[in-house]
N, CA, C, O and CB atoms as a CASP TS submission, in Angstrom:
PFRMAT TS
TARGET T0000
AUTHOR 0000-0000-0000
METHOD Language model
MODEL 1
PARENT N/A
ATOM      1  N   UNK     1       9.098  -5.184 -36.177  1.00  0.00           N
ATOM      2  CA  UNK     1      10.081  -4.134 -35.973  1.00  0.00           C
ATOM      3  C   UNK     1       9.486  -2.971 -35.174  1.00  0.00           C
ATOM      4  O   UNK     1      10.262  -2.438 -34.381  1.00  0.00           O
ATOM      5  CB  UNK     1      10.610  -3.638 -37.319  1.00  0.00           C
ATOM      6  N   UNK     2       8.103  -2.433 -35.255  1.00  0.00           N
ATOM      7  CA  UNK     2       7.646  -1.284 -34.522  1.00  0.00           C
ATOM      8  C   UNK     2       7.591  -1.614 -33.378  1.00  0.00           C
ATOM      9  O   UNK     2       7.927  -0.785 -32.531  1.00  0.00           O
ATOM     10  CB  UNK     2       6.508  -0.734 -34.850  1.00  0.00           C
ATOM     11  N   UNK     3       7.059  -3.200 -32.886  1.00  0.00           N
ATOM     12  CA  UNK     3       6.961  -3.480 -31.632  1.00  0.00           C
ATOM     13  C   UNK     3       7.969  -3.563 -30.658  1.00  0.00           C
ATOM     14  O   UNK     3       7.816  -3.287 -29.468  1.00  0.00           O
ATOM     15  CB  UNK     3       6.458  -4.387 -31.615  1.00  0.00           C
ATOM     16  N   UNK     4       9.179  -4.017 -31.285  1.00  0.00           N
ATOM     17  CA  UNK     4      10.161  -3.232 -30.519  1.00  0.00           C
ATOM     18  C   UNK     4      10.958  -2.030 -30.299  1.00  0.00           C
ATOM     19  O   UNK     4      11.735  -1.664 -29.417  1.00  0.00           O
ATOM     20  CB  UNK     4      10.724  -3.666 -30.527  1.00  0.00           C
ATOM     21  N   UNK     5      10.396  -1.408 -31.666  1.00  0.00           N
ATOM     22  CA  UNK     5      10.537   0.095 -31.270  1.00  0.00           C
ATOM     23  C   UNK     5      10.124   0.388 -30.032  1.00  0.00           C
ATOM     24  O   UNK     5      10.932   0.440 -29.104  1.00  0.00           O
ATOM     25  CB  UNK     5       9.824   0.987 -32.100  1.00  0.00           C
ATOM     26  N   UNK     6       8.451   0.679 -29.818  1.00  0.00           N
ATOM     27  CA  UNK     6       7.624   0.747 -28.907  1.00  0.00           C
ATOM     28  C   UNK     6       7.905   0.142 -27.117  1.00  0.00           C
ATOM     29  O   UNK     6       7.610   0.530 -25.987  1.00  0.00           O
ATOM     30  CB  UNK     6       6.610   0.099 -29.638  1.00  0.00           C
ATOM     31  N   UNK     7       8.747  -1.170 -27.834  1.00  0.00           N
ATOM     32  CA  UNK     7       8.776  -1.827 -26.232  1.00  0.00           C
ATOM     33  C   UNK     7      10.184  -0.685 -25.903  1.00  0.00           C
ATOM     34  O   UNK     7      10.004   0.019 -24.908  1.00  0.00           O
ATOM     35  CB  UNK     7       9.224  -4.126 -26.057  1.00  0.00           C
ATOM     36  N   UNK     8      11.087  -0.540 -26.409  1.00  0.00           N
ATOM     37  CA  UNK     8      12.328   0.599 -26.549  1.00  0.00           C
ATOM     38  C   UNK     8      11.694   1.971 -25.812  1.00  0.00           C
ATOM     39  O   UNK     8      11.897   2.444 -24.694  1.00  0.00           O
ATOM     40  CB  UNK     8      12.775   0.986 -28.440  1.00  0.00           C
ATOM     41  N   UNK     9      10.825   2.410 -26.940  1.00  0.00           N
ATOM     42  CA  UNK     9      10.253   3.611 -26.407  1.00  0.00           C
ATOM     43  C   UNK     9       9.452   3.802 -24.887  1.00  0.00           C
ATOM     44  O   UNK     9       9.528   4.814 -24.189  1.00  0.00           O
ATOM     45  CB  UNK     9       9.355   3.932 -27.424  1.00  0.00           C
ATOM     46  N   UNK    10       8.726   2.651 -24.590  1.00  0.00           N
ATOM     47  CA  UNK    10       8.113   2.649 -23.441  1.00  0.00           C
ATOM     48  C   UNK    10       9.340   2.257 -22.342  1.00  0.00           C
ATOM     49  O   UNK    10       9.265   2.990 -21.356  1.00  0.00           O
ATOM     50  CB  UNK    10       6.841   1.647 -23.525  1.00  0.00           C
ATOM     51  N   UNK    11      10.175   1.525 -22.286  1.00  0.00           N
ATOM     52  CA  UNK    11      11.212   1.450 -21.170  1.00  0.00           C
ATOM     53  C   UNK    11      12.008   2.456 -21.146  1.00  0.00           C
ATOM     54  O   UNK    11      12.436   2.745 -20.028  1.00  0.00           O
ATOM     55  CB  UNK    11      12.025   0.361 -21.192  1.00  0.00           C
ATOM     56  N   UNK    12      12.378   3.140 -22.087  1.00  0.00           N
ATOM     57  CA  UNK    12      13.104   4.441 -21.626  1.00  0.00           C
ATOM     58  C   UNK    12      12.172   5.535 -21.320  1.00  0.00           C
ATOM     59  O   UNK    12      12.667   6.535 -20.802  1.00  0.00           O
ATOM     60  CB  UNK    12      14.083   4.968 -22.699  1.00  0.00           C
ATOM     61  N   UNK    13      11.006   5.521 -21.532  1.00  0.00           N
ATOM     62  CA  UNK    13      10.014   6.115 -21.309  1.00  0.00           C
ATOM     63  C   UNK    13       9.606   6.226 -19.360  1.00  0.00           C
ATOM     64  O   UNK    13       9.452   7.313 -18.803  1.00  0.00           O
ATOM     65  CB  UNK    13       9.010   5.319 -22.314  1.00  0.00           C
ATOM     66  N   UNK    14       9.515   5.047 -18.720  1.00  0.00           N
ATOM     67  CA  UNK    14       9.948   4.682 -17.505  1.00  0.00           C
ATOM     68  C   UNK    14      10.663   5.064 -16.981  1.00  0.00           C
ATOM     69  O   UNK    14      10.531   5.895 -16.082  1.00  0.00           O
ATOM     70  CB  UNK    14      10.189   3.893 -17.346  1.00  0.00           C
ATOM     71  N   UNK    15      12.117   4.361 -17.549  1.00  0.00           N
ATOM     72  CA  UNK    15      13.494   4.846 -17.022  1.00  0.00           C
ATOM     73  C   UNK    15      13.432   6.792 -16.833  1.00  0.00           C
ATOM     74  O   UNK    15      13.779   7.238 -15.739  1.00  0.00           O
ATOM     75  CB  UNK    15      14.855   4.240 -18.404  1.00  0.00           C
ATOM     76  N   UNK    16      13.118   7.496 -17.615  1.00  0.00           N
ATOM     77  CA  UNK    16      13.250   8.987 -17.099  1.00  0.00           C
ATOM     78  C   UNK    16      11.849   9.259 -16.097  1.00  0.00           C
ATOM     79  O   UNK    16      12.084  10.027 -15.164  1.00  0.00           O
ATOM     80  CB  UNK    16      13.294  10.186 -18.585  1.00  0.00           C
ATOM     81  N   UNK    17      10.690   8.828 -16.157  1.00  0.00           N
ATOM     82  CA  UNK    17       9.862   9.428 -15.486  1.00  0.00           C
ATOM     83  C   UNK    17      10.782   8.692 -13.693  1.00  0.00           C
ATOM     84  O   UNK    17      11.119   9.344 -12.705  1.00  0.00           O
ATOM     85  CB  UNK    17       7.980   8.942 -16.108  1.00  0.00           C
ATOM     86  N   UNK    18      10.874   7.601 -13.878  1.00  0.00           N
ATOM     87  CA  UNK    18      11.701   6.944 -12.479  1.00  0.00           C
ATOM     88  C   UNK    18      12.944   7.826 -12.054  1.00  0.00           C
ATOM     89  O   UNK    18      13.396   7.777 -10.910  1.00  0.00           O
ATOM     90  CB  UNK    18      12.381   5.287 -12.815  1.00  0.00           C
ATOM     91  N   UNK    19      13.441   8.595 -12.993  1.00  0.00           N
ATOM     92  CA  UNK    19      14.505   9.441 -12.284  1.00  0.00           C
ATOM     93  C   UNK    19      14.204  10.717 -12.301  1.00  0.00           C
ATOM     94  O   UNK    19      14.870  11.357 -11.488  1.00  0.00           O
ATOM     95  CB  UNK    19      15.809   9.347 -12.812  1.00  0.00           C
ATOM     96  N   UNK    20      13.172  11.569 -13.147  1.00  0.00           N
ATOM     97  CA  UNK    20      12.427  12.439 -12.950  1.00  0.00           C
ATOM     98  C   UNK    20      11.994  12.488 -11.473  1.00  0.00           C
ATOM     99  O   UNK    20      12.134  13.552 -10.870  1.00  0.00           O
ATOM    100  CB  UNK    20      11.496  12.316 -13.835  1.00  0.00           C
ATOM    101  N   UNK    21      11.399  11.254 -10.751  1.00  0.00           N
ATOM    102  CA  UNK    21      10.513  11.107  -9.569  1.00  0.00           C
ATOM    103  C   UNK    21      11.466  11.416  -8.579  1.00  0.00           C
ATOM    104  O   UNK    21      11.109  12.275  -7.773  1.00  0.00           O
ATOM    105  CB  UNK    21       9.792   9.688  -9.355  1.00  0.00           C
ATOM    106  N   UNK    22      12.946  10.778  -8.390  1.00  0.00           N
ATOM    107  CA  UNK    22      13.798  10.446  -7.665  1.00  0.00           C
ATOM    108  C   UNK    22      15.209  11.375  -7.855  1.00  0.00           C
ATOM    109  O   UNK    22      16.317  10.940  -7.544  1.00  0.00           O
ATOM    110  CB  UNK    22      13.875   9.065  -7.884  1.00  0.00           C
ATOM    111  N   UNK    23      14.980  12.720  -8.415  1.00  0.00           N
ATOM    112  CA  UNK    23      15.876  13.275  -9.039  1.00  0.00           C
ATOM    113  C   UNK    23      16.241  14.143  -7.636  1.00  0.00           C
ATOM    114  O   UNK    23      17.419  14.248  -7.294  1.00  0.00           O
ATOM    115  CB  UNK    23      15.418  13.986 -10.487  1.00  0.00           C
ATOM    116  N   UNK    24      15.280  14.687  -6.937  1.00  0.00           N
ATOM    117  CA  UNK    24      15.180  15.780  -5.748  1.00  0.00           C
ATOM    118  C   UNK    24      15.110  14.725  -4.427  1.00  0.00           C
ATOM    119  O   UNK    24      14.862  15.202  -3.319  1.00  0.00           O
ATOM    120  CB  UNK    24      13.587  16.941  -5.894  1.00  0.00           C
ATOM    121  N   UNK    25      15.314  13.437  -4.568  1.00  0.00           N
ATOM    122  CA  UNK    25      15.470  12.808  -3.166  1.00  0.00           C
ATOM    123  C   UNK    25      16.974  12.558  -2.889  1.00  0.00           C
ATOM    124  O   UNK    25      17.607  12.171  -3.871  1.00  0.00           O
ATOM    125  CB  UNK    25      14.643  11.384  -3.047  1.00  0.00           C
ATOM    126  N   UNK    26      17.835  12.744  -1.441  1.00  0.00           N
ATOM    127  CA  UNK    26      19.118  12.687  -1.065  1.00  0.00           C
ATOM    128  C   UNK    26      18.998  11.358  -0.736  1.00  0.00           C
ATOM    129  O   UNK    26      18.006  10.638  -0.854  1.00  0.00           O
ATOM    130  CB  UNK    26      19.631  13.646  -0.033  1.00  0.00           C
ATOM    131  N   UNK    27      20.533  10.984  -0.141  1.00  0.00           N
ATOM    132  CA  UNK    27      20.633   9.629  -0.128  1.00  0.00           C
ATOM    133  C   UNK    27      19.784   9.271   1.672  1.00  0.00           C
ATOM    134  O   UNK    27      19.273   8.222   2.063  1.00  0.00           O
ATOM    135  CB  UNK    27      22.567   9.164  -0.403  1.00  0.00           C
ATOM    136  N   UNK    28      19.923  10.487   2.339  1.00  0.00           N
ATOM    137  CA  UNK    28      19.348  10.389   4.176  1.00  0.00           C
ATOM    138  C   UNK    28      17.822  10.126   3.770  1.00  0.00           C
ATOM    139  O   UNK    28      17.248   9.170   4.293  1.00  0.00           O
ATOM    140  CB  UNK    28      19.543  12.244   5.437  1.00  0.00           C
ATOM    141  N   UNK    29      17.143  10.944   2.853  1.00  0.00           N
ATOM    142  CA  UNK    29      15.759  11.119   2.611  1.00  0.00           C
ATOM    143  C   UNK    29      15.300   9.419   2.168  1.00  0.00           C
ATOM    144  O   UNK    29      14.363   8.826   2.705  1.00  0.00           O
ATOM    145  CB  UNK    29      15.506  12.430   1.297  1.00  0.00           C
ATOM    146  N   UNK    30      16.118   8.875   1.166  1.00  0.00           N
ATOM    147  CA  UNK    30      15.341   7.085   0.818  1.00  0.00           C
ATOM    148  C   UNK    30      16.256   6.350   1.696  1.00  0.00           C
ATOM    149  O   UNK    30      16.103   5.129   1.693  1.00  0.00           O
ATOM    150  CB  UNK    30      15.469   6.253  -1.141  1.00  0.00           C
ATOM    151  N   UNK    31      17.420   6.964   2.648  1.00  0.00           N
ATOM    152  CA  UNK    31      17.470   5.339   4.045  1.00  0.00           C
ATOM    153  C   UNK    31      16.381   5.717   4.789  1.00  0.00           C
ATOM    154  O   UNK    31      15.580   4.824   5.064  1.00  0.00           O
ATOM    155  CB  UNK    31      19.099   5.119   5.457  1.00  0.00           C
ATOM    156  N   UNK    32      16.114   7.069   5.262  1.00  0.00           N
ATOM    157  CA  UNK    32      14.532   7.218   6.219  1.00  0.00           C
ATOM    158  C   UNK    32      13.683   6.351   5.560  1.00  0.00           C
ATOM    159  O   UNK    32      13.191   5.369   6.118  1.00  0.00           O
ATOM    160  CB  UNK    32      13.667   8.854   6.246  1.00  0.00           C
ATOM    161  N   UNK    33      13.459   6.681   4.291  1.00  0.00           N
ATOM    162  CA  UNK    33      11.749   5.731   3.762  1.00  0.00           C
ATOM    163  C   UNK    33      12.180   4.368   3.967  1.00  0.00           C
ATOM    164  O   UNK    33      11.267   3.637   4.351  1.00  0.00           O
ATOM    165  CB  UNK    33      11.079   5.857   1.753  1.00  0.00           C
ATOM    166  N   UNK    34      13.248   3.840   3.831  1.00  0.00           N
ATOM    167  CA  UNK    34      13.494   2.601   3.738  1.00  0.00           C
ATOM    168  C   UNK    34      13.246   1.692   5.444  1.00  0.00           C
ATOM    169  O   UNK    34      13.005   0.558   5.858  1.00  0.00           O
ATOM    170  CB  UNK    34      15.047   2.619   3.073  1.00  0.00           C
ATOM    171  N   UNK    35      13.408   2.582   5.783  1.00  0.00           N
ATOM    172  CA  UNK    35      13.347   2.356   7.591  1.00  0.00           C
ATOM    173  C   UNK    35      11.791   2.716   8.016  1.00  0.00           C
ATOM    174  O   UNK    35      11.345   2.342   9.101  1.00  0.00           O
ATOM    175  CB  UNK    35      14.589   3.657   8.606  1.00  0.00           C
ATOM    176  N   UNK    36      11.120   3.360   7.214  1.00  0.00           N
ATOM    177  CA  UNK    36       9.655   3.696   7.916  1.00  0.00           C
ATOM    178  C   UNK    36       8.468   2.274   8.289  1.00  0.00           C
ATOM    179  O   UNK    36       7.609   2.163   9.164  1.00  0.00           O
ATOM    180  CB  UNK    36       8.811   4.823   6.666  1.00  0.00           C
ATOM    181  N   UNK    37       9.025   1.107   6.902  1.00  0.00           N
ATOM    182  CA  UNK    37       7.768   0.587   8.191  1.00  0.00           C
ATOM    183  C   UNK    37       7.829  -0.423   9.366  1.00  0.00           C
ATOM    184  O   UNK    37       7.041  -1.206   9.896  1.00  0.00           O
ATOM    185  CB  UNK    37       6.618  -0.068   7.530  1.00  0.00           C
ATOM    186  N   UNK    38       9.555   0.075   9.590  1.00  0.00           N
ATOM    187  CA  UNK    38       9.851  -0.181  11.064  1.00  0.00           C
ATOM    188  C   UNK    38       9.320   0.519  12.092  1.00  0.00           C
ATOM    189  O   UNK    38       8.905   0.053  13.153  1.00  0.00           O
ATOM    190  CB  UNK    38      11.060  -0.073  11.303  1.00  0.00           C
ATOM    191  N   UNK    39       9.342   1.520  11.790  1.00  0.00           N
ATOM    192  CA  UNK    39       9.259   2.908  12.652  1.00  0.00           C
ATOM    193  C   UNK    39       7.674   2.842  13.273  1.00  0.00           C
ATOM    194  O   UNK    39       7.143   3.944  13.411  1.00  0.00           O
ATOM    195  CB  UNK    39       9.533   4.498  11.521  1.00  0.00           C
ATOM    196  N   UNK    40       6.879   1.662  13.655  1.00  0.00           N
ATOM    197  CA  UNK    40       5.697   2.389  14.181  1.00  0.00           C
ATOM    198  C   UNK    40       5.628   1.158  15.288  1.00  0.00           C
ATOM    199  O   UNK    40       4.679   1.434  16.022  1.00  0.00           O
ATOM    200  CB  UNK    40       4.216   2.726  13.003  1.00  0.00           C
ATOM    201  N   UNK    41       6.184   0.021  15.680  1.00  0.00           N
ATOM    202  CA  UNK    41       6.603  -0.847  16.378  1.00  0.00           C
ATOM    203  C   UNK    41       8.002  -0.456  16.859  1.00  0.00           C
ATOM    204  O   UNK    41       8.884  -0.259  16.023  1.00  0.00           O
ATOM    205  CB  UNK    41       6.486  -2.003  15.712  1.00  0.00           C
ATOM    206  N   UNK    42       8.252  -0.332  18.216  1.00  0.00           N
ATOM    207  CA  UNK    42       9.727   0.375  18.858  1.00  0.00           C
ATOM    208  C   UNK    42      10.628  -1.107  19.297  1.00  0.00           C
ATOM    209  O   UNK    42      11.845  -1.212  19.446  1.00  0.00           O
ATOM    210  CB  UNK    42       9.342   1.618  20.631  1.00  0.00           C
ATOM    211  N   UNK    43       9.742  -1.998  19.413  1.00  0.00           N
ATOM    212  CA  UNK    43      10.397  -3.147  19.881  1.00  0.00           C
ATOM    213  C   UNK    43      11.398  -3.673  18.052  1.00  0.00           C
ATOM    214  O   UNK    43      12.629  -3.670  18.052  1.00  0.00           O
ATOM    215  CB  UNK    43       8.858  -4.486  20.666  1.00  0.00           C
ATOM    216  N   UNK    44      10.801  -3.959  17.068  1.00  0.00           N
ATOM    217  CA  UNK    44      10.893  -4.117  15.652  1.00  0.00           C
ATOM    218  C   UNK    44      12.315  -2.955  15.346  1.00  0.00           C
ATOM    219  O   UNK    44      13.458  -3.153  14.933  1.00  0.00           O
ATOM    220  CB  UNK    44       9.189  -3.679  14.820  1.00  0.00           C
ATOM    221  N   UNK    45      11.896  -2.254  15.589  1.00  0.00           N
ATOM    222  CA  UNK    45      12.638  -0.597  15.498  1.00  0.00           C
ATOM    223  C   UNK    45      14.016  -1.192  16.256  1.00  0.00           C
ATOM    224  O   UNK    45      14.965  -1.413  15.505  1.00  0.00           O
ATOM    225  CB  UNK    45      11.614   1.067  16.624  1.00  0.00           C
ATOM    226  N   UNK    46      14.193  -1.462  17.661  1.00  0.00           N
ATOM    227  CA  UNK    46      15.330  -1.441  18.145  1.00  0.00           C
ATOM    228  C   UNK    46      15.879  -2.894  17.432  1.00  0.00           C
ATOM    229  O   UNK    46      17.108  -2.857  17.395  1.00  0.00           O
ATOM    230  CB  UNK    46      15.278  -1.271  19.774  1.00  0.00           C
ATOM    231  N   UNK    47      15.459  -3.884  16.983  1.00  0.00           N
ATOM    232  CA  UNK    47      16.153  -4.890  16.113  1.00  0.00           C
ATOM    233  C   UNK    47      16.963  -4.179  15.256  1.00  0.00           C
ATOM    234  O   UNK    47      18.189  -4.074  15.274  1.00  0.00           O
ATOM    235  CB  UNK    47      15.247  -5.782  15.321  1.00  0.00           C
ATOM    236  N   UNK    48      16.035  -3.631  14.393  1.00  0.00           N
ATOM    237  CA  UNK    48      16.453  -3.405  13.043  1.00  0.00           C
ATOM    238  C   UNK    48      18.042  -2.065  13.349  1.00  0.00           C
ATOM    239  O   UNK    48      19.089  -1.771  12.773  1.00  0.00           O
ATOM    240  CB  UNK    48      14.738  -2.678  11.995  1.00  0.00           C
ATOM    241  N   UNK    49      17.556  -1.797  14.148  1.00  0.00           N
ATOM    242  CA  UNK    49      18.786  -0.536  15.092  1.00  0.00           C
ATOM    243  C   UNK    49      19.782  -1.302  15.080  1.00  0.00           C
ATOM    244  O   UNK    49      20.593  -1.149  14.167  1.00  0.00           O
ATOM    245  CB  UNK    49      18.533   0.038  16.916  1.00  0.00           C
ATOM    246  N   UNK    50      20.005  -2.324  16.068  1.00  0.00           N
ATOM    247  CA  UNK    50      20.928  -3.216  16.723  1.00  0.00           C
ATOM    248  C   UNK    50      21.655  -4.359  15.386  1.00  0.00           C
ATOM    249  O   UNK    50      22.721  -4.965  15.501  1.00  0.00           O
ATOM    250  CB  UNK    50      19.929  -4.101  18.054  1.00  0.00           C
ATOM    251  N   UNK    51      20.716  -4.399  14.171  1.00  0.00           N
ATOM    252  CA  UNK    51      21.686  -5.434  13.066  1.00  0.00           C
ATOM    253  C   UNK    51      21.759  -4.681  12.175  1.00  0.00           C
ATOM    254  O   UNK    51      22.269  -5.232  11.200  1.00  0.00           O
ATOM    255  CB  UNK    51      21.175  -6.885  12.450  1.00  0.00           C
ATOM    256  N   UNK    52      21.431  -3.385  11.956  1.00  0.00           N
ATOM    257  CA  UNK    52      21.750  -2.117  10.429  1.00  0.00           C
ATOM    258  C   UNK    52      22.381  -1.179  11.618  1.00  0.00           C
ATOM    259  O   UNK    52      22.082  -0.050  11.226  1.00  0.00           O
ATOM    260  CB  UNK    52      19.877  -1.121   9.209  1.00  0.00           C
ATOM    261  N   UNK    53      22.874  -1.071  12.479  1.00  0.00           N
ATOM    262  CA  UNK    53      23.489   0.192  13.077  1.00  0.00           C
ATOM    263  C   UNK    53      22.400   1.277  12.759  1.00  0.00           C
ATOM    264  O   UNK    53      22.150   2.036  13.696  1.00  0.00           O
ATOM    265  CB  UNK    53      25.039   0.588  12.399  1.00  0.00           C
ATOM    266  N   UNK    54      21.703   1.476  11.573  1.00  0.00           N
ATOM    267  CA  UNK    54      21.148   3.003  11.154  1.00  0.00           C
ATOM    268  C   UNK    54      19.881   3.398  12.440  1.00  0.00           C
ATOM    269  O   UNK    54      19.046   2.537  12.715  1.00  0.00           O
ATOM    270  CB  UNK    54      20.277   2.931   9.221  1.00  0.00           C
ATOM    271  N   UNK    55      19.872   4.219  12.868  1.00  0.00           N
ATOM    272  CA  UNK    55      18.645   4.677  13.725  1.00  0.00           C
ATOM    273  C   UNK    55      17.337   4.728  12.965  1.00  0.00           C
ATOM    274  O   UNK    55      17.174   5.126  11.812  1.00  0.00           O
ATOM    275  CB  UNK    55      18.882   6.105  14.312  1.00  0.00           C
ATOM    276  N   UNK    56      16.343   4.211  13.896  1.00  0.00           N
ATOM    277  CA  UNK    56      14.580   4.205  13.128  1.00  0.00           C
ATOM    278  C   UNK    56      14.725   4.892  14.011  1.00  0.00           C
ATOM    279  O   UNK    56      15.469   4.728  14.979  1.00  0.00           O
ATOM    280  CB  UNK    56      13.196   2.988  12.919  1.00  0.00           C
ATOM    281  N   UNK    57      13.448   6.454  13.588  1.00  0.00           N
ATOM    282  CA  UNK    57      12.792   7.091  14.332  1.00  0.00           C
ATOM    283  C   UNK    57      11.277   6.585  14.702  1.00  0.00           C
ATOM    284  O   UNK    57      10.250   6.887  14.094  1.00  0.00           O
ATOM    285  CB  UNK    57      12.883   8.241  13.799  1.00  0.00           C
ATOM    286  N   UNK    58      11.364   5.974  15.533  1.00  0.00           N
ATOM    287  CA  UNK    58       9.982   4.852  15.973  1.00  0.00           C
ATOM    288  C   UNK    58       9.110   6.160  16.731  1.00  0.00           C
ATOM    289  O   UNK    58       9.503   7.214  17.230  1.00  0.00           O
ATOM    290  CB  UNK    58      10.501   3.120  17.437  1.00  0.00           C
ATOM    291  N   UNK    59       7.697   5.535  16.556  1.00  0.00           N
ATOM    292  CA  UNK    59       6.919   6.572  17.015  1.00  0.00           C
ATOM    293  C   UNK    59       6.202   5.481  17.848  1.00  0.00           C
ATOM    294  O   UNK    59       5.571   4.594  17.273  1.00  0.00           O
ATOM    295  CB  UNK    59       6.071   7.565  15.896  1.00  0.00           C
ATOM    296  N   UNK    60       6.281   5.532  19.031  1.00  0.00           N
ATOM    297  CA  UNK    60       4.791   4.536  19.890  1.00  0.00           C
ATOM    298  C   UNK    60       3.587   4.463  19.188  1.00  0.00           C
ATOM    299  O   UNK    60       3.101   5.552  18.884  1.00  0.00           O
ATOM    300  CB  UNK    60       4.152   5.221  21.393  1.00  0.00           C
ATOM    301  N   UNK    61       3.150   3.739  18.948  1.00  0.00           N
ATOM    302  CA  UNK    61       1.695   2.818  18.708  1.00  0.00           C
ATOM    303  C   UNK    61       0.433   4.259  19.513  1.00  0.00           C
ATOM    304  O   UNK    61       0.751   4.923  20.500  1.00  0.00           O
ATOM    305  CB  UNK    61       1.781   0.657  20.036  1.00  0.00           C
ATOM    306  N   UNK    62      -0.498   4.363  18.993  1.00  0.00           N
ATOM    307  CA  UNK    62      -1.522   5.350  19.638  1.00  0.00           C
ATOM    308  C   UNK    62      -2.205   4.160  20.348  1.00  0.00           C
ATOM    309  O   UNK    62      -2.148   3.079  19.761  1.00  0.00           O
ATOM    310  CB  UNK    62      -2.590   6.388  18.517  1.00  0.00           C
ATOM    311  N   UNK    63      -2.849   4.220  21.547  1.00  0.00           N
ATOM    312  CA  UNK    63      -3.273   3.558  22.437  1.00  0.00           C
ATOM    313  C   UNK    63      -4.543   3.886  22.523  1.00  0.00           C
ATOM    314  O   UNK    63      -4.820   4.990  22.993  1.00  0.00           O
ATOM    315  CB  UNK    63      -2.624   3.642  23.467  1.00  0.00           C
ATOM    316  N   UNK    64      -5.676   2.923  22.051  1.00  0.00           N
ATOM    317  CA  UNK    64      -7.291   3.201  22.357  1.00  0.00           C
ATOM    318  C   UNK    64      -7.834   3.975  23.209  1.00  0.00           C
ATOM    319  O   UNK    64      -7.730   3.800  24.423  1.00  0.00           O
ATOM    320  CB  UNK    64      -7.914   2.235  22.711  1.00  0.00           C
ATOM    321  N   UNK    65      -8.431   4.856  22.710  1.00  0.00           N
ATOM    322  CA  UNK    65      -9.235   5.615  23.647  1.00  0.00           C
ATOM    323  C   UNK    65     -10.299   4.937  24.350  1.00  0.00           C
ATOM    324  O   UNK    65     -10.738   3.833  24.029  1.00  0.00           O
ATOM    325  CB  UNK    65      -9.798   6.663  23.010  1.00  0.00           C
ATOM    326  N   UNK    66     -10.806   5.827  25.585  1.00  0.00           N
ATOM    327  CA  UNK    66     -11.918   4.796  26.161  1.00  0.00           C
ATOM    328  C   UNK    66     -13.144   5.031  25.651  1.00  0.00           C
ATOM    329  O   UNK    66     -13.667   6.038  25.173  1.00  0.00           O
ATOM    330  CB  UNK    66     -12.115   4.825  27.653  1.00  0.00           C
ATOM    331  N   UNK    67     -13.622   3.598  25.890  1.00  0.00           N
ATOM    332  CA  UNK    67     -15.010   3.443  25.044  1.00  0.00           C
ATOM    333  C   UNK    67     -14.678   2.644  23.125  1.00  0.00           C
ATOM    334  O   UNK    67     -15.632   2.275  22.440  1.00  0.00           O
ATOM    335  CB  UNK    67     -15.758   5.503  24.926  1.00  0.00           C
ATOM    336  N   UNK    68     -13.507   2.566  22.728  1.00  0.00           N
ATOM    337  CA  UNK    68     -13.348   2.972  21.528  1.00  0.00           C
ATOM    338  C   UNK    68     -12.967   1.285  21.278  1.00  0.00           C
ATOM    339  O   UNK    68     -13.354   0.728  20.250  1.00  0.00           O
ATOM    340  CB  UNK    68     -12.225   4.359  21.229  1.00  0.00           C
ATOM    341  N   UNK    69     -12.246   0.615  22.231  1.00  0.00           N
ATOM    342  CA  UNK    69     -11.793  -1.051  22.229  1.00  0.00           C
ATOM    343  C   UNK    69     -12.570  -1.805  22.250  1.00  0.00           C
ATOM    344  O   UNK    69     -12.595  -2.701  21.407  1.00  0.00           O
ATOM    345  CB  UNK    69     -11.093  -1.584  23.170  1.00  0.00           C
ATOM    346  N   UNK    70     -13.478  -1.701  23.226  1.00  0.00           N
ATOM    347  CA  UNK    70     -14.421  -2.881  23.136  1.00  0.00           C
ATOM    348  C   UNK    70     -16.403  -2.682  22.925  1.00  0.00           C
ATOM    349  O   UNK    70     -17.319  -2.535  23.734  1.00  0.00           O
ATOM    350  CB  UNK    70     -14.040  -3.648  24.671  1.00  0.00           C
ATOM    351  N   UNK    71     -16.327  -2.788  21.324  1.00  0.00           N
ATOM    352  CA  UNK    71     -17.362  -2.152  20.973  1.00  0.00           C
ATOM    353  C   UNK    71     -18.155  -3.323  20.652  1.00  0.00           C
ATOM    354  O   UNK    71     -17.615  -4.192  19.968  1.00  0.00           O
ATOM    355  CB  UNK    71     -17.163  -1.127  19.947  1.00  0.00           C
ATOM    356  N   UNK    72     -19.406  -3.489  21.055  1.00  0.00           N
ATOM    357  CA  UNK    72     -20.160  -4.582  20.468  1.00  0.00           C
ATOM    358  C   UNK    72     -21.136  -4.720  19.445  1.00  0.00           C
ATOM    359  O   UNK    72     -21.112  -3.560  19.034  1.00  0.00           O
ATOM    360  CB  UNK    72     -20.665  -5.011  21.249  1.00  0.00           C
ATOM    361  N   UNK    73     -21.727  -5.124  18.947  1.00  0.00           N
ATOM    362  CA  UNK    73     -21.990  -4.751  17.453  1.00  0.00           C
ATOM    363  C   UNK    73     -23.828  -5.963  18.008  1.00  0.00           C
ATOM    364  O   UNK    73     -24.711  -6.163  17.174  1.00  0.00           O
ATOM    365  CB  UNK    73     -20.212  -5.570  15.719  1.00  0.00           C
TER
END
């Protein structure tokens, strides 16, 4: 009987810290996160654009500096 007290107590225990966490996020703020790990590939990015309608804000890829690509060891 305590142990399912306990299993009781620990899932609602969850359940508020999970909406505690998510209490101050809007609905624009988790479609952005939901879209971020599109967003660093623009080619990936315009798919996901073109079959969800929703816009990724894609950021270009940073491009090796010189000297920094082909390092030999």
């Amino acid at each position: 009987m305590i142990e399912i007290a306990l299993n009781l107590f620990g899932i609602v225990g969850f359940w508020l810290a999970i909406e505690y966490c998510l209490k101050h996020q809007t609905a624009e703020s988790l479609e952005d996160a939901s879209l971020m790990p599109f967003a660093d590939d623009p080619e990936v990015a315009r798919r996901v654009e073109l079959a969800t309608g929703k816009t990724v804000k894609a950021v270009a890829p940073e491009e090796a500096k010189p000297g920094w690509g082909n390092l030999e060891v």
